[in-house]
C-alpha positions in Angstrom: -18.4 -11.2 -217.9 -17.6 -9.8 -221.1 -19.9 -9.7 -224.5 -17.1 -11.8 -225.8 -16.8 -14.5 -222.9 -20.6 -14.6 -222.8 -20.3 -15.9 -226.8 -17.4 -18.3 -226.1 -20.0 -19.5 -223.2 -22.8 -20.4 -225.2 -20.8 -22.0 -228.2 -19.2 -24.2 -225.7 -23.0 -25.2 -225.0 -24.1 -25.1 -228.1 -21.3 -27.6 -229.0 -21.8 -29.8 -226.1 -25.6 -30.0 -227.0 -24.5 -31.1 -230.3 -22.2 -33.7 -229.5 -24.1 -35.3 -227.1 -27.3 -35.9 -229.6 -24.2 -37.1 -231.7 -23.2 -39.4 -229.5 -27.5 -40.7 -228.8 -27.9 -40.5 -232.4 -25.0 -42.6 -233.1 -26.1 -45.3 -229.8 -29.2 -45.6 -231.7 -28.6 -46.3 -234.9 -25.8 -49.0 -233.0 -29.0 -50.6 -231.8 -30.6 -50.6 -235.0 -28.9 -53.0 -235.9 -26.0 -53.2 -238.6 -25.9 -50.4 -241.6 -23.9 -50.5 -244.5 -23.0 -47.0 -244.7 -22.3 -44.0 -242.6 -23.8 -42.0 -244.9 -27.6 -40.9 -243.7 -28.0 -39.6 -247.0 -26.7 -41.8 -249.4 -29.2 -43.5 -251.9 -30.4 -46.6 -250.9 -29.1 -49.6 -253.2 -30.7 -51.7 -254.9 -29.8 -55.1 -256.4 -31.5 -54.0 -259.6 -29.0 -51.2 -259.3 -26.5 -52.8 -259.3 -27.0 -55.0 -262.2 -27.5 -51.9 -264.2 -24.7 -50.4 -262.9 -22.6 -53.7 -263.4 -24.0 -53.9 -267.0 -22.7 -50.1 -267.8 -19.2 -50.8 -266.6 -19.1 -54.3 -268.5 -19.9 -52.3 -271.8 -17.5 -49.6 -271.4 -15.0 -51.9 -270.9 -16.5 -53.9 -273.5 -15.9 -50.3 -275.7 -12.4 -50.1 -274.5 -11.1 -52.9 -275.2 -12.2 -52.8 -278.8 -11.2 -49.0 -279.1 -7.6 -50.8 -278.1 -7.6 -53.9 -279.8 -8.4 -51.3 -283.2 -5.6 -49.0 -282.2 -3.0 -52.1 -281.8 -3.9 -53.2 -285.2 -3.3 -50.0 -286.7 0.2 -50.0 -285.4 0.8 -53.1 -286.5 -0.6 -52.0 -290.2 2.1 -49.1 -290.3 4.4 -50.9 -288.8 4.3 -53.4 -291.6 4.1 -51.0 -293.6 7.7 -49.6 -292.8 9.3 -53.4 -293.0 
């Protein structure tokens, strides 16, 4: 056996290794019971969260919408303007 097949040996077991504590890691968590995301590093949320999260996206639309509603009455201003 060469150097080459030797190395294409153990990174077929290394892989195998890997996929099987995959797999157990994955039957685990199944019996854990229920988990929102996939992610096992993803923050944890919180409802406090995502109120203030909620709150950041209700202002900046909040901001938008006046930043639009001011830009609509300037058109209409030179529009008027021109009649």
């Amino acid at each position: 056996m060469d150097a080459v097949s030797a190395a294409k040996d153990r990174i077929d077991k290394a892989l195998s290794k890997l996929e099987r504590k995959m797999l157990e890691l994955k039957a685990r968590a199944a019996g854990a019971g229920t988990v929102g995301d996939d992610d096992l590093f993803a923050p944890v949320r919180t409802a406090a969260a995502d109120d203030g999260r909620v709150a950041e996206l209700e202002a900046a639309g909040q901001q938008a919408s006046q930043a639009l509603a001011d830009a609509a009455e300037q058109i209409r201003h030179i529009l008027s303007e021109r009649a």
